[in-house]
C-alpha positions in Angstrom: -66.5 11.1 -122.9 -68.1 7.9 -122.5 -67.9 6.0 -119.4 -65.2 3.0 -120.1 -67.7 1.0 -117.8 -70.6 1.2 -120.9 -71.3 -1.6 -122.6 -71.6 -1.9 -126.5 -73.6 -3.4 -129.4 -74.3 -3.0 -133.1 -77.4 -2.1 -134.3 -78.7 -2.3 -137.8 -81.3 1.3 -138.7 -83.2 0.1 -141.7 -84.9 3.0 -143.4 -84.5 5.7 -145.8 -82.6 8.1 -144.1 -83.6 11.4 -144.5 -83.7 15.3 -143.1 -87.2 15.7 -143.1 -88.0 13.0 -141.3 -88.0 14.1 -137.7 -87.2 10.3 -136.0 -84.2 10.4 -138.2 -82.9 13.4 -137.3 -83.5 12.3 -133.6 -81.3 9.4 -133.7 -78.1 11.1 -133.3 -79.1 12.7 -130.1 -80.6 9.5 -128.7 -78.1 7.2 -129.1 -75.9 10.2 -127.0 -78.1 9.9 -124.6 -78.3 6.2 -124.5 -74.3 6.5 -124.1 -74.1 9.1 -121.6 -77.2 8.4 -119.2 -77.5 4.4 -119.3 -73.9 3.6 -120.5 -75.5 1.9 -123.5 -73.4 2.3 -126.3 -74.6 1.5 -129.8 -73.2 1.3 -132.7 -75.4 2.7 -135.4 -75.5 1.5 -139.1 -77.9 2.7 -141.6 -79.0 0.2 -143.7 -81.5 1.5 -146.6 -84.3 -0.6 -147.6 -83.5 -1.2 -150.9 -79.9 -2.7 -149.2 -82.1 -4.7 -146.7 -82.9 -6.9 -149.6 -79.8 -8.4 -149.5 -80.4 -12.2 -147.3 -77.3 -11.1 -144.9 -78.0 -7.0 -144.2 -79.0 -7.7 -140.8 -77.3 -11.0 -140.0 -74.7 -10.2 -137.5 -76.1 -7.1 -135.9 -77.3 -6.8 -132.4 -80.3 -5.3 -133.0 -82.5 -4.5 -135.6 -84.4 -1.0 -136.0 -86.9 0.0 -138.8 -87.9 3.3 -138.7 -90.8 5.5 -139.6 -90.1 6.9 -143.5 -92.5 5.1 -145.3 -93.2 4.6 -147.9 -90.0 2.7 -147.9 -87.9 2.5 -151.3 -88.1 -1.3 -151.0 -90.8 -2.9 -149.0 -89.6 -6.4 -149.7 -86.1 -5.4 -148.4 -87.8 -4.0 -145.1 -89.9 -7.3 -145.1 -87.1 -9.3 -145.1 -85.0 -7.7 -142.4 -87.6 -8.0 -139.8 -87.8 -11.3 -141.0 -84.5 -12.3 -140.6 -84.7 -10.4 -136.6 -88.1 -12.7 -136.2 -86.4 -16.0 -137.1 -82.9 -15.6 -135.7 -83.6 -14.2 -132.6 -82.2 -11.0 -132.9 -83.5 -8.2 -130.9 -86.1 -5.9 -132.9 -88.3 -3.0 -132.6 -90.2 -1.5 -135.0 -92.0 2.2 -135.0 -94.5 3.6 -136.9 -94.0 2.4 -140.3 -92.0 -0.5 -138.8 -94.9 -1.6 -136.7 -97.0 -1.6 -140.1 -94.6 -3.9 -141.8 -93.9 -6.1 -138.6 -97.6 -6.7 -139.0 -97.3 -7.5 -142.6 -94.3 -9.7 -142.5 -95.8 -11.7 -139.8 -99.6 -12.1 -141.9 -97.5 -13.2 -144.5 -94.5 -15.6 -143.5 -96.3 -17.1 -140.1 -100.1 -17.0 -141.0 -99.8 -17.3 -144.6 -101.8 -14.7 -145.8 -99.8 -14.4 -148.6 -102.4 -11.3 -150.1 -102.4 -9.2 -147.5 -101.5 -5.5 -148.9 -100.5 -2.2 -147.2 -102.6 0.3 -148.4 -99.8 3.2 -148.9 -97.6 0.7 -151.0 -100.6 -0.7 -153.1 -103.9 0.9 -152.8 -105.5 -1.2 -155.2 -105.0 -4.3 -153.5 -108.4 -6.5 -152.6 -107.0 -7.2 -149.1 -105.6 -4.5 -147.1 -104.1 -5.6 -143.2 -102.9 -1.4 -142.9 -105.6 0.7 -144.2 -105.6 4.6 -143.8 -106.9 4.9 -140.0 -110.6 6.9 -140.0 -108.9 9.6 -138.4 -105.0 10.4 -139.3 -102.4 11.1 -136.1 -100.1 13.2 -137.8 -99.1 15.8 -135.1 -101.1 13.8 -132.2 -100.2 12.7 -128.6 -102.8 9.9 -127.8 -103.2 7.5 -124.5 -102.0 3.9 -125.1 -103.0 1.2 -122.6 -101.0 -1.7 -122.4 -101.6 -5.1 -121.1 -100.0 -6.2 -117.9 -97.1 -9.2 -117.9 -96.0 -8.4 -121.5 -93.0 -7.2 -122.7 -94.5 -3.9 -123.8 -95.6 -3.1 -119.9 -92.0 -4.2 -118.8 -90.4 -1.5 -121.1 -92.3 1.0 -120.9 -92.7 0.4 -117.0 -96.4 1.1 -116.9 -99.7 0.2 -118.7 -100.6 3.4 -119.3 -98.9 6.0 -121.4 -99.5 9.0 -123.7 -97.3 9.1 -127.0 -96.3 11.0 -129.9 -97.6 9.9 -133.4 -97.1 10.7 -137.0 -99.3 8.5 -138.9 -102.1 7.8 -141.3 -102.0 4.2 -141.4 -102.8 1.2 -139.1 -104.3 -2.6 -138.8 -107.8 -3.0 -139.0 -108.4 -6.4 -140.6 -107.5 -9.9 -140.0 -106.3 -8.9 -135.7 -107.8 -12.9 -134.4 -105.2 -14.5 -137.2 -102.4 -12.3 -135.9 -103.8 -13.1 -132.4 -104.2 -17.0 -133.1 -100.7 -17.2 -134.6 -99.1 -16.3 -131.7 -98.2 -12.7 -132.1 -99.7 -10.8 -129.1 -101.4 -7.4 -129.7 -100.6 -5.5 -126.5 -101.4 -2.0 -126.4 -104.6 -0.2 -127.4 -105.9 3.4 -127.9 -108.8 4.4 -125.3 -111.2 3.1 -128.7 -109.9 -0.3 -128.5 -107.3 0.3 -131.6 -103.8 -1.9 -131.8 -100.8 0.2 -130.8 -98.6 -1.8 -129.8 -97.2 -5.8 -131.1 -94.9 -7.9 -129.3 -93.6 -11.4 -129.9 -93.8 -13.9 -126.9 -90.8 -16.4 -126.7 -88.6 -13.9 -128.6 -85.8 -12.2 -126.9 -87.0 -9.2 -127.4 -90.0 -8.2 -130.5 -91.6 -5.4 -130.1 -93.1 -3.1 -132.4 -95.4 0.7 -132.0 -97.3 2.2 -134.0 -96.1 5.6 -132.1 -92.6 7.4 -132.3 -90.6 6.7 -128.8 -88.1 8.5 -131.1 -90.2 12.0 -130.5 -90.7 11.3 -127.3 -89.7 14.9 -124.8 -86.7 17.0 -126.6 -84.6 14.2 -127.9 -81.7 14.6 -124.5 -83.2 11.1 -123.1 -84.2 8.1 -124.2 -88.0 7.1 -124.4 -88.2 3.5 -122.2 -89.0 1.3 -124.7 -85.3 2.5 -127.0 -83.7 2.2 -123.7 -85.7 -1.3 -123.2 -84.0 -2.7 -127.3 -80.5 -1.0 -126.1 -80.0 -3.7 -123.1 -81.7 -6.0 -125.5 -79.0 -5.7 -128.0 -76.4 -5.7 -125.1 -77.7 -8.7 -123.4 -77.4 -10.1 -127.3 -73.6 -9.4 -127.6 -72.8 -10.4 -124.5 -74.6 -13.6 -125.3 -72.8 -13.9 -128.8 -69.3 -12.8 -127.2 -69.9 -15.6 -124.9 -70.5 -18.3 -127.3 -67.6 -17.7 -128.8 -64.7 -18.3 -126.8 
């Protein structure tokens, strides 16, 4: 039973659900855990990406999760609910394929690189931001170091880490735009590669290209889901407040 002491929020999962894709299957068990270990209760709506088109699907949620599973059904309906977390502050985090599109909404709508392609949705494309990475990291654990003060250290609680990947695709091209538009690339492989992306000035933007969700055997947490839970709590307590 839930502790009547945990404190509650609504967040959005934007993605295709399915059963063979491991994060998905993960969820269940991690939001548990966030219940029953850090009295974090969320409550969980799936939102598929074609839905996501829709200008309201994430208005009014707490926070806002895309999740690995692409390609997604609709990548404009994935672009624009991390567009609608960027611009109206509400809490976000983006893995794996959500880090990829995170990337791309932000090239697009902020540094108006209105060409910029991803190469598993259009291959073709003369200007690819996510390319297929030179080595793929389906099925790897890799180090990650991330830079100190930033929101991606504060989560995670160190600036060194070793995480779970399933992924063939990742930024290579345009990084000093990304960089000069404020978005702030801050974690790297042990080759210099981007890993992590966070937001400064946001409540809370953060996005990796590795799965917290596959993080130990599913019965806790990773840090940085923990780290978007009181995010989203902090957010409905803020909205709660406004109201009365």
């Amino acid at each position: 039973m839930t502790n009547s002491a945990a404190r509650t929020a609504t967040i959005a999962l934007v993605g295709d659900r399915s059963p063979n894709v491991v994060s998905h299957t993960r969820i269940p068990f991690l939001l548990d855990a966030l219940a029953q270990r850090d009295r974090l209760v969320l409550d969980a709506y799936w939102i598929p990406s074609e839905d996501a088109e829709a200008a309201d699907a994430v208005r009014g949620f707490d926070a806002v999760w895309v999740l690995p599973g692409s390609p997604y059904r609709s990548e404009a309906g994935v672009l624009r609910a991390i567009r609608t977390a960027r611009e109206e502050g509400i809490p976000f985090l983006g893995t794996c394929g959500g880090f990829q599109h995170a990337l791309l909404e932000y090239a697009r709508d902020v540094c108006g690189l209105t060409r910029v392609a991803h190469a598993e949705n259009d291959p073709d494309a003369e200007d690819l931001l996510i390319e297929p990475l030179a080595c793929s990291l389906v099925g790897h654990e890799a180090a990650v170091r991330v830079e100190p003060g930033t929101l991606a250290e504060s989560a995670i609680g160190s600036g060194h880490t070793v995480e779970r990947y399933f992924c063939s695709y990742g930024p290579s091209r345009h990084l000093d735009t990304l960089r000069a538009h404020g978005l702030r690339l801050s974690g790297h492989d042990e080759d210099g590669h981007v890993r992590v992306a966070e937001l400064p000035g946001h409540p809370f933007f953060l996005a990796t290209l590795f799965q917290p969700e596959l993080s130990g055997d599913g019965s806790r947490a990773h840090p940085v889901i923990r780290a978007l839970a009181r995010a989203a709590v902090a957010h409905a307590t803020e909205r709660a407040r406004a109201s009365v």
